[in-house]
N, C-alpha and C positions, 0 to 999 in steps of 0.2 A: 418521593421528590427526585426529580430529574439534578443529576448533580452540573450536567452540562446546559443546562436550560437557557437557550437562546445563545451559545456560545458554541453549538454541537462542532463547526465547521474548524474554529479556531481551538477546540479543546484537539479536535482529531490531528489538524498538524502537529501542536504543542505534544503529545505523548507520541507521534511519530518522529519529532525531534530529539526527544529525549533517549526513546528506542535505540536511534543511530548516533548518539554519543555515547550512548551505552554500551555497543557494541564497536566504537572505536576503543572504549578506555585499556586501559593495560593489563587489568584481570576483568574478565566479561564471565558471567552466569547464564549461562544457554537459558535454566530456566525462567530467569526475571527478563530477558533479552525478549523469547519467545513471546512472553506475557504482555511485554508492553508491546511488543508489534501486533500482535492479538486484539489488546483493545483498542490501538490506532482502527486496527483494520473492522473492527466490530462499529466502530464511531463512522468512520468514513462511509461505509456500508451504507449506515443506515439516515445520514444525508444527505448523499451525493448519486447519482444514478448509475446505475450497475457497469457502466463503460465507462466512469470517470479517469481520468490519467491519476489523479491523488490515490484509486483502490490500487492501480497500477506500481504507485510507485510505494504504500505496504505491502504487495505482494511481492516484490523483488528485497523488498528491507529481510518481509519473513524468512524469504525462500535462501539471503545473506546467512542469515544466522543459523539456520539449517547448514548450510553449507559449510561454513566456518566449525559449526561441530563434526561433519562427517555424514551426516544424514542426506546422503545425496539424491537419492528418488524423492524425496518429500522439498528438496531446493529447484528440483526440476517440474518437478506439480506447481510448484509458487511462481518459476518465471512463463512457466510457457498462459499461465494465465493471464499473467502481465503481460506478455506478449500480444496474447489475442486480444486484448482490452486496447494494446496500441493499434494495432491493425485494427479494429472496429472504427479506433479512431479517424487512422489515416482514412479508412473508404469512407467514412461520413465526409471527410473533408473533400475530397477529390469529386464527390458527388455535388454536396454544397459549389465548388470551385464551377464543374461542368455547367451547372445552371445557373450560373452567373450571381451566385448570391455573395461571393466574397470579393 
């Protein structure tokens, strides 16, 4: 049984928000931190399309909590893919713009 069934979209925000109060609060658990930006990002993944700004903005939450531990080549692995996900985006945009579609 699918425990997100029909809800995949709004589950994947709801555990990415939870993620990032989590790692605002005043004692944070690198491991339970990781974890829930993990399943945001496993949720997002798997319904939204590989270039989404939503994978984009778990991959900057993960690559937070990395960082915020010390784990800095694995916070750098996290943003620059979010990175490339913006850029994917902007050039779909500017293309879309160029051909008069927006």
């Amino acid at each position: 049984m699918d425990i997100y069934a029909g809800n995949d979209k709004l589950c994947g925000d709801f555990v990415h928000n939870i993620a990032l109060l989590h790692l605002r609060a005043e004692h944070v658990d690198y491991v339970l931190s990781k974890a829930l930006c993990k399943e945001a990002l496993m949720i997002r993944t798997s319904v939204f399309p590989k270039n989404h700004p939503k994978i984009a903005q778990s991959m900057i939450l993960l690559g937070l909590v990395h960082m915020y531990y010390g784990f800095l080549p694995k916070a750098l692995d996290c943003f620059m893919v979010a990175l490339k996900i913006y850029e994917a985006n902007h050039t779909m945009y500017e293309q879309e713009v160029c051909a008069g579609k927006k």
